[in-house]
N, C-alpha and C positions, 0 to 999 in steps of 0.2 A: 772335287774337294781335296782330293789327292796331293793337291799342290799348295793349298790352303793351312792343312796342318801339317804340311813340311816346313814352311816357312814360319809358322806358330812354335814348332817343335824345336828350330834354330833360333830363335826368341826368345824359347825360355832359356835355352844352352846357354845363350850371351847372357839374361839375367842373375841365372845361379853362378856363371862365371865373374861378371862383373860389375854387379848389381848388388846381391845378395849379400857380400860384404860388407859394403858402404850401409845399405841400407841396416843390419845389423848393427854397426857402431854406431848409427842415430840412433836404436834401440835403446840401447846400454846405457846414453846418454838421459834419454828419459826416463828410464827407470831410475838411476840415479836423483834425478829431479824428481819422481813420485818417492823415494825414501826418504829423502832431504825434506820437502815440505811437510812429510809425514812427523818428523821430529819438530817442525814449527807447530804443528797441529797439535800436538801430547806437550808441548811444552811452551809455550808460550800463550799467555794472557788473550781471550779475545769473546768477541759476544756470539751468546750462540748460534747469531743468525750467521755471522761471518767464518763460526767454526762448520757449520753444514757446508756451505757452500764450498770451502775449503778440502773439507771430507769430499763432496763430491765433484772437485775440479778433481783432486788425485786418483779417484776411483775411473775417472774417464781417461786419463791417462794409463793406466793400467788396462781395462780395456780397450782401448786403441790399441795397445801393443799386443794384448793376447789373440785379440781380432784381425792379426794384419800376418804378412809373413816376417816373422819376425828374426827367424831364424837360430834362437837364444837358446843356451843351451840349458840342461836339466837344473843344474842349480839356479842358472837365472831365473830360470820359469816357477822354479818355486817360490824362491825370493816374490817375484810377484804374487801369488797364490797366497802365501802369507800376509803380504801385504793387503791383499785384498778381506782376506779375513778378521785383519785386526781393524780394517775403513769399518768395515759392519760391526765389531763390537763396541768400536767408539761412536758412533753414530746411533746406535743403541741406549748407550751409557749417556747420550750427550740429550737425547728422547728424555731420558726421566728427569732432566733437570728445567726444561722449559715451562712456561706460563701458557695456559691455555690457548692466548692469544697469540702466543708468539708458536705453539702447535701448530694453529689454525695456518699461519705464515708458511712455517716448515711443509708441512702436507702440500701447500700449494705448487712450494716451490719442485718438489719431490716430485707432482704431477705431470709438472711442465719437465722434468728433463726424465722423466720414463717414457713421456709422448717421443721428445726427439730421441733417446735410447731406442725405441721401438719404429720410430721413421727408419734412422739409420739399419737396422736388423729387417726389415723389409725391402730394403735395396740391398741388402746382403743376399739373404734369400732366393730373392727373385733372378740374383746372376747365375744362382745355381737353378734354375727353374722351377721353386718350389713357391708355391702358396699359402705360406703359413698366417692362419688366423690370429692376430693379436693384437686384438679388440677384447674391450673391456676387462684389462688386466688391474687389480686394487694395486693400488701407489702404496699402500702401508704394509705389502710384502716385505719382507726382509731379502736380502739379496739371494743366499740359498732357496728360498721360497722362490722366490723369482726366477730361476733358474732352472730351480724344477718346472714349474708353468709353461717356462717357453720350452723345454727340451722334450714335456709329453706333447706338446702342440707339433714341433717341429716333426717328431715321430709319426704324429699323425697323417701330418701334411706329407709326408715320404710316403708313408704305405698309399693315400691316395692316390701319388704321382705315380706312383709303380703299377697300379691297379688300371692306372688311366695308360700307363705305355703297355702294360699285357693288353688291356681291349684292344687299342692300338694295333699292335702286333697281328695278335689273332685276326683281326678286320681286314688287316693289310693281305695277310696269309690267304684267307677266305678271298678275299677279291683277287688274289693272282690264281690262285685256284678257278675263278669263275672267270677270269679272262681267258684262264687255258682251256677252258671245258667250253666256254664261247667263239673261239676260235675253231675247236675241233668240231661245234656243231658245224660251224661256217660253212669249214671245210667240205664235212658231209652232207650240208644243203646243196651244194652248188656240182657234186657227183651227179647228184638226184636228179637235179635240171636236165642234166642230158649236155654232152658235148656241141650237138647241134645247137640248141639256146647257146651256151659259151661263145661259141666260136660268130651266130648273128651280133652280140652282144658287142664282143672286140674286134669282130670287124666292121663295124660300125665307126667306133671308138676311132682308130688306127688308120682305117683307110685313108693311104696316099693321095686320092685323087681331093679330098676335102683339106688337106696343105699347102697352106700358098708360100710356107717356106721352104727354100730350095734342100737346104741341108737339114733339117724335119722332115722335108719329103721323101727325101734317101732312106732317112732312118725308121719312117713306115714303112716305106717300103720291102725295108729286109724283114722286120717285126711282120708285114703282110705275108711274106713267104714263109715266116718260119710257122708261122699261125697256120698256114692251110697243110704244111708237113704234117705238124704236129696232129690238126684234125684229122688229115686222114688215114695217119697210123694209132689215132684212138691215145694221141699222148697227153695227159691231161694235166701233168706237170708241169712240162713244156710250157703250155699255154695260160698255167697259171702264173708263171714267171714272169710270160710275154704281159700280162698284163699290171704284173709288179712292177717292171720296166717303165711300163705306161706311165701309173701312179708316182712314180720318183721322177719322170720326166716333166709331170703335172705341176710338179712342188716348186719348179724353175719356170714355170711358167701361168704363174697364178691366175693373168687373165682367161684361161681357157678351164678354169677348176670352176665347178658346180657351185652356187651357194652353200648347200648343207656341205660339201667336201670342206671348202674355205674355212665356214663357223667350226669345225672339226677341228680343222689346223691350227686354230684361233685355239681355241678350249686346252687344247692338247699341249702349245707352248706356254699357255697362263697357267696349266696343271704343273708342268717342268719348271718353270720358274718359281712359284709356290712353294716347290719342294726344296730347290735348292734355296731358298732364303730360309725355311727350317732348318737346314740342312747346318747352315753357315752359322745360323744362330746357335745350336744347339753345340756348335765347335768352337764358337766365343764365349761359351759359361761351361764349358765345361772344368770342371773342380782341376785337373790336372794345369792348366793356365791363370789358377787363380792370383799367383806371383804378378802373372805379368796386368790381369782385369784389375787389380789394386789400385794399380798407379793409369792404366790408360783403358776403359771398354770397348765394345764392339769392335768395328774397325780399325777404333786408334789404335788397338793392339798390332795392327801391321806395321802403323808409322812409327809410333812409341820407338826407341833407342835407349840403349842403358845411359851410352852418354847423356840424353834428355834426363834419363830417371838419376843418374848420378849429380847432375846440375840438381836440378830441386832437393835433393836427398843432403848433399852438402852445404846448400843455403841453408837449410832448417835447422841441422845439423852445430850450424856455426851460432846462427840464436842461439839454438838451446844450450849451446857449451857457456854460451854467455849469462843466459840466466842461471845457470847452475854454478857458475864462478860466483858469482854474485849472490845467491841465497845461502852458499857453503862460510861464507864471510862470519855469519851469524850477530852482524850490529844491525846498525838500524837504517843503514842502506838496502839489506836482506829483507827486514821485514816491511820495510815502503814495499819493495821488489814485489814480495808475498803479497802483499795487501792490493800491489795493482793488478795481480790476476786474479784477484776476486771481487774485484769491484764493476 
């Protein structure tokens, strides 16, 4: 995996390098277009079904940006923050003017974009490997209210996570422990047996004359020699070697491996594979690549190139310079403009 976040690690280099700018000025450009529409919103004539929907095109614009890497700096960031808190006093203020049925309307619509608010925040989440519950959140929260909601959830869904990688850990801990303390029983069962058992054992095993290949034959045959050394100077190291030798010789020659040895090897590489697919996953959400999981996941993060991310970033980029030349106008080519992203 060593080579995996080298190559992620020079990824993000090349994005903060030359990425991270680009992507910025389409930042700036959309903020600009959520301040802009914000003064169509407070100043210009419309109904109130068409002013919520308004209110909440620009609020989704604002989060998108605070949600992404945006890279903008403190005053920018305020600017947005402000802006987000004046969407919730007008959207408030805009609440006490409506007819019950046209309530009824508002709430609905209000349900249906907290569902896709709360779709998109669980694909957020889940790159970071967190499980956060958010189900059954009331629509008639206010945004601060809202915010609280999900950030005690999100808290909670962390200490979970963290609770679930210490079990994890500790488990892990405990079974390397029990594989060491399983081994060294091994060890000392196979003392016990007595050399004599060992040595009928592997030379069973080994014996040359059961090789009908010429260069296999040779090579028990020196294993046969060292094995009756080593028995009869009581070597028992020696002889445990000779038959580690065996078993790596077995791995290249599967035909001659046991059943249960086989389903072993089997188990043993489906275990090592396993792990490296956690392994790899766990190194694609990780929060420090989140720049680059933005614009491409999982694997695409290897192919991804700034160049690709700078292509997309300056198309958009070029719209939105266009619709914000055109809302800044403030005739009534602006407010068609306005009216066709909310219809």
């Amino acid at each position: 995996m060593a080579d995996l976040t080298k190559t992620l690690d020079k990824k993000l280099n090349d994005f903060n390098t030359n990425s991270q700018p680009v992507y910025t000025s389409w930042c700036r450009v959309k903020l600009d277009i959520a301040l802009c529409l914000f003064e169509h919103l407070t100043n210009k004539q419309r109904g109130q079904e068409q002013k919520m929907q308004l209110n909440q095109f620009i609020q989704d614009i604002v989060s998108n940006i605070l949600h992404s890497p945006h890279g903008l700096n403190n005053e920018e960031v305020n600017k947005l923050n402000d802006l987000s808190r004046d969407l919730e006093d007008f959207g408030i203020m805009s609440m006490n003017d409506l007819s019950e049925d046209d309530l009824m309307l508002v709430t609905d619509m209000k349900e249906a974009m907290l569902d896709d608010l709360l779709d998109t925040l669980r694909v957020h989440f889940r790159k970071q490997g967190l499980e956060v519950d958010l189900d059954n959140i009331d629509a008639s929260l206010s945004k601060s209210e809202l915010r609280k909601v999900i950030e005690e959830r999100l808290s909670r869904a962390r200490s979970i996570a963290d609770k679930k990688k210490e079990r994890a850990d500790k488990k892990k801990k405990e079974k390397k422990e029990e594989d060491k303390s399983s081994a060294a029983s091994g060890l000392e069962a196979l003392k016990k047996k007595g050399l004599s058992e060992i040595y009928k054992r592997l030379a069973k095993l080994i014996h040359p004359d059961m090789e009908k290949d010429p260069q296999r034959q040779e090579l028990k045959l020196e294993w046969m020699k060292k094995l009756t050394v080593a028995y009869d100077e009581g070597d028992l190291n020696t002889m445990l070697k000779i038959e580690a030798e065996w078993a790596a010789d077995m791995t290249n020659h599967s035909d001659e491996l046991s059943e249960e040895k086989l389903k072993a090897y089997i188990a043993l590489l489906k275990d090592q594979l396993k792990a490296q697919a956690k392994e790899k996953n766990e190194i694609f959400t990780n929060p420090k690549y989140y720049s680059i999981s933005f614009f491409a996941q999982g694997p695409l993060m290897l192919t991804v190139s700034s160049r690709d991310i700078n292509y997309y970033i300056q198309e958009k980029e070029n719209q939105d310079r266009g619709l914000l030349y055109t809302i800044q106008a403030n005739d009534k080519a602006a407010d068609r403009a306005v009216a066709g992203l909310i219809v």
